[in-house]
N, C-alpha and C positions, 0 to 999 in steps of 0.2 A: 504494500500500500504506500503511495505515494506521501511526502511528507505535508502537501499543500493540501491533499484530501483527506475528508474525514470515511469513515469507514458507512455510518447511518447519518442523517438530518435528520433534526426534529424527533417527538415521542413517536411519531408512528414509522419512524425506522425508513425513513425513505434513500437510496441511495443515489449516487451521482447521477448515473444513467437515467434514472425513472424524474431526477429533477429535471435532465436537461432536454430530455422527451414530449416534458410534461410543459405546452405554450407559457401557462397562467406562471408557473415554477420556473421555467427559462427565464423570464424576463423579469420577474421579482428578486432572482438569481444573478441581477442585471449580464444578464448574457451567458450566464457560467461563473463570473470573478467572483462572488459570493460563495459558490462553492472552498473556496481556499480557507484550509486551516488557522492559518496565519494573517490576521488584520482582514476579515473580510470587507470590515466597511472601507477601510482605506483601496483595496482594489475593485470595489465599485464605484470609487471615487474617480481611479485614473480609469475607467472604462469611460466615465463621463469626459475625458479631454476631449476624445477627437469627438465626441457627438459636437460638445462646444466649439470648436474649432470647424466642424462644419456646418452649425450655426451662423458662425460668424461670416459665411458666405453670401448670407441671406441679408434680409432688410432688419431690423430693430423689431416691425409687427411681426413679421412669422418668427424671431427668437420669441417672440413674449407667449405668441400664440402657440407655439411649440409647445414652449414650457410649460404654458399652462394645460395642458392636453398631457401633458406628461405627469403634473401632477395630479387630477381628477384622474386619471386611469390608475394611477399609483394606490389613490384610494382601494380602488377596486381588485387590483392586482394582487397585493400585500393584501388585503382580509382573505382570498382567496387562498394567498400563499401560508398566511397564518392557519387558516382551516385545512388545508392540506398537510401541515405538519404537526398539528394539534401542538404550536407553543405561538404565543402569543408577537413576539416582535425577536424574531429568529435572528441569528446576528447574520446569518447566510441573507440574509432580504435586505439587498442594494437597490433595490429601484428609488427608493426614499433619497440615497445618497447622492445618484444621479439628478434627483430633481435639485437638491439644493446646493449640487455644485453649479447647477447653472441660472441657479436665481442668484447665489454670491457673484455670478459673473456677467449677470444684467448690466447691459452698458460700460460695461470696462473694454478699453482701447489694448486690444489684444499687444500684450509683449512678454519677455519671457517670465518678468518681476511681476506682470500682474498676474500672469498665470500660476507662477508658483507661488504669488504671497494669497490668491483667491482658495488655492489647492492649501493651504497651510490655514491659514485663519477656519475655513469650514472644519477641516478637522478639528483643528484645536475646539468650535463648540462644539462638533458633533462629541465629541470622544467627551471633554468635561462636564458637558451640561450646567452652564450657571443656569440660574433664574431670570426667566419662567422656563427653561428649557427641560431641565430634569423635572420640573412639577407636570409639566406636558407628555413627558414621558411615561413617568407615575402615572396620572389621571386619567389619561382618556386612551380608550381603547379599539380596536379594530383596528382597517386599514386607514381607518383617518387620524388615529393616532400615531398608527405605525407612521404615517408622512408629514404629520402636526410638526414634532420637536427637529425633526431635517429640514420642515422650511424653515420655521424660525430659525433656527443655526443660520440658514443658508441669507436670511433677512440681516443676521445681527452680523456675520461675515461681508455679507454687501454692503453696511452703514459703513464698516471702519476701512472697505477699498474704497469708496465715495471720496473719504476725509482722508484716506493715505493719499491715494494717485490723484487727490484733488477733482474729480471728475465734476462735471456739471451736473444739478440733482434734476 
């Protein structure tokens, strides 16, 4: 068994193969990177780069319209994925992580400093959870909680690139 994979997901024992088979489970899985042992949420994180960077090919409304399309399925994807593994916010369930790395990255002028301080700042809340973020996490449950405390992260990571790279609000 590889070091990056687990042997079952979740209580009901699901294994790699039947995740990555499984639509609703591939893409909550954001892609497969959620499957890794190791820092799941951080590589659903860099799975969100190039979505972002092919974002940024686009106009400002289809980024936002994306996004948001991304996060209302997330709702629905993550309860799905949560019911399929019978645990509530599985740490293998990266879709949430992809949503809020590209809400940290709403309107930032692509360079290598904003892309690695937008990819640093989301982690640091995703992973710490100040407040309201760890009570978001606590409190509200399904797939709208499961995406609740990643957007915010992904909102309070986008105020402080605004005031770092100065951007226009």
């Amino acid at each position: 068994m590889s070091i990056f994979l687990r042997e079952y997901y979740g209580n009901n024992r699901l294994t790699a193969l039947q995740i990555i088979k499984d639509p609703a489970l591939f893409l909550a899985f954001g892609f497969g990177s959620g499957l890794s042992k190791a820092m799941p949420g951080t590589m659903g994180t860099i799975v969100a780069i190039p979505l972002y960077l092919a974002l940024l090919q686009t106009s400002d409304l289809v980024y936002a319209i994306s996004t948001l399309v991304i996060i209302v399925a997330g709702i629905f994807i993550c309860d799905l994925a949560a019911k399929k593994l019978d645990v509530h916010d599985f740490g293998g369930i990266v879709w949430d992580e992809i949503a809020g790395f590209l809400i940290t990255m709403v309107g930032v002028v692509y360079s290598w400093q904003s892309l690695l301080a937008g990819f640093v700042l989301f982690r640091l809340f995703d992973i710490f959870k100040p407040w309201p973020i760890k009570w978001l996490d606590k409190h509200v449950h399904g797939g709208f909680g499961i995406m609740l405390d990643d957007v915010v992260a992904g909102i309070f990571a986008a105020l402080i690139m605004r005031f770092w790279f100065d951007f226009p609000v």
